[in-house]
N, C-alpha and C positions, 0 to 999 in steps of 0.2 A: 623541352618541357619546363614549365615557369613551374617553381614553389611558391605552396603558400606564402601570400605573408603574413604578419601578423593582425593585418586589420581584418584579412578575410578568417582568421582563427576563430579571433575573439567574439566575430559578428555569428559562428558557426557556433560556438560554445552560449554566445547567449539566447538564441535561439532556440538550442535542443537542454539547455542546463533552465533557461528560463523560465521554459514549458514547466518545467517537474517542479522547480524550488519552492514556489508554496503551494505545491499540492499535499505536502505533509500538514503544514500547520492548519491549513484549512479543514479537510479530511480528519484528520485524529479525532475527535470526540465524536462525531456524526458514525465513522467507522466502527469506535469503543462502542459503544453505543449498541450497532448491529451483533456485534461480536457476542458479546459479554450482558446486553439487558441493560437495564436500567437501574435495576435493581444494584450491581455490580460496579455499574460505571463510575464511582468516587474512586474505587479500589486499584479498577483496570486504567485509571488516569495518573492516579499516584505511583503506581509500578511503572508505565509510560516514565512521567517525569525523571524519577528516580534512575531510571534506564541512561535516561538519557545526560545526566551528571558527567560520567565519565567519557563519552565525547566531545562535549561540550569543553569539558574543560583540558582536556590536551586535544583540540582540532588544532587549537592557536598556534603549539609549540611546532603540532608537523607542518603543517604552513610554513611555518618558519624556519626549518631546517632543510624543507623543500625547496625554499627559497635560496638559502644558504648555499647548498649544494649545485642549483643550477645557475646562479644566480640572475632568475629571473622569475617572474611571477606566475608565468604560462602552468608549471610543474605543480605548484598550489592550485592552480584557477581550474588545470583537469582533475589533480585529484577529489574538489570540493564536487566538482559535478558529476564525476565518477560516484560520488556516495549517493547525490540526490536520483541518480537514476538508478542505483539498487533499490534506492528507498520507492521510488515508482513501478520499480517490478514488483517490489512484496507488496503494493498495494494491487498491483493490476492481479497477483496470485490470491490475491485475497478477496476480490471481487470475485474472480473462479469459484473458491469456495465458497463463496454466499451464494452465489447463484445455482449451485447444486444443493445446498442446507436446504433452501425455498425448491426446490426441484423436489427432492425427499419429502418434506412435510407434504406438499402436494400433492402427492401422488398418497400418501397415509391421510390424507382428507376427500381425495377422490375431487380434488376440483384442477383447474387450470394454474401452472404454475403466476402468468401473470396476473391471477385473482389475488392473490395473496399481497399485502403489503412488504415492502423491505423490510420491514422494520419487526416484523413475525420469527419469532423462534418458537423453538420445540417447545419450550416453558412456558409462554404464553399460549399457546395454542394447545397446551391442554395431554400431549403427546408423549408416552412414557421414552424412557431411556429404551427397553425392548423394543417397541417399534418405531422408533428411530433408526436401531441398529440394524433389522430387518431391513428398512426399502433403501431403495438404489438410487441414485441422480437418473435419468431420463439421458444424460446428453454425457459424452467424454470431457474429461477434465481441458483437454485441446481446446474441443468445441467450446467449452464455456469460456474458453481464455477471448474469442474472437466476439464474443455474441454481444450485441449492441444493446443495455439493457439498465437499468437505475437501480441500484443497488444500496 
């Protein structure tokens, strides 16, 4: 049985790391955005950034001690796409939830959930906090992980 080597790694690493890496920076504001209104979205972007201060600035050092310790680059290069693909699950969990937020309003408007724009929240649509809390998503939190939809 042949091990990998390094070419077939990196060519695996860039392929599944490559997919996710700018799905954050692309996504964040279009995402804030649904989340949070418009109304909100200077504030949910500022907290975003701010958030993001303190990885930013010691990612370099573990890199670098990763490197140190293995000494080679491999142990950096999975850790970095280790993060990007957390960062692609909280967003694929967060499509879930939006896609039940618009399932709820829906079903409180009595229309079809794909009538509804993404971009519709409780707020804009007029819909108190009480019945919001009252109706239910349509579909399990599962189901909506899978479901193929714009969000």
């Amino acid at each position: 049985m042949q091990l990998l080597t390094v070419r077939q790694i990196l060519i695996f690493y860039a392929l599944i790391a490559g997919t996710v890496a700018g799905t954050y920076w692309a996504t964040i504001a279009p995402v804030s955005a649904e989340v949070v209104g418009l109304k909100d979205l200077p504030a949910a972007l500022s907290i975003t950034w701010l958030n993001l201060v303190l990885p930013d600035t010691f990612s370099e050092p573990i890199a670098l001690e990763i490197t140190a310790h293995t000494g080679s680059y491999l142990g950096a290069q999975l850790f970095v796409g280790s993060m990007y693909m957390a960062a692609a699950a909280c967003l694929w969990l967060l499509k879930a939830w939006k896609i039940g937020e618009l399932e709820r309003l829906a079903e409180i408007e009595d229309v079809p959930a794909s009538a509804l724009s993404p971009t519709t929240n409780a707020e804009d649509a007029g819909v108190s906090g009480e019945e919001e809390s009252r109706a239910k998503p349509r579909t399990s939190f599962i189901k909506r992980l899978l479901i193929w939809r714009k969000v």
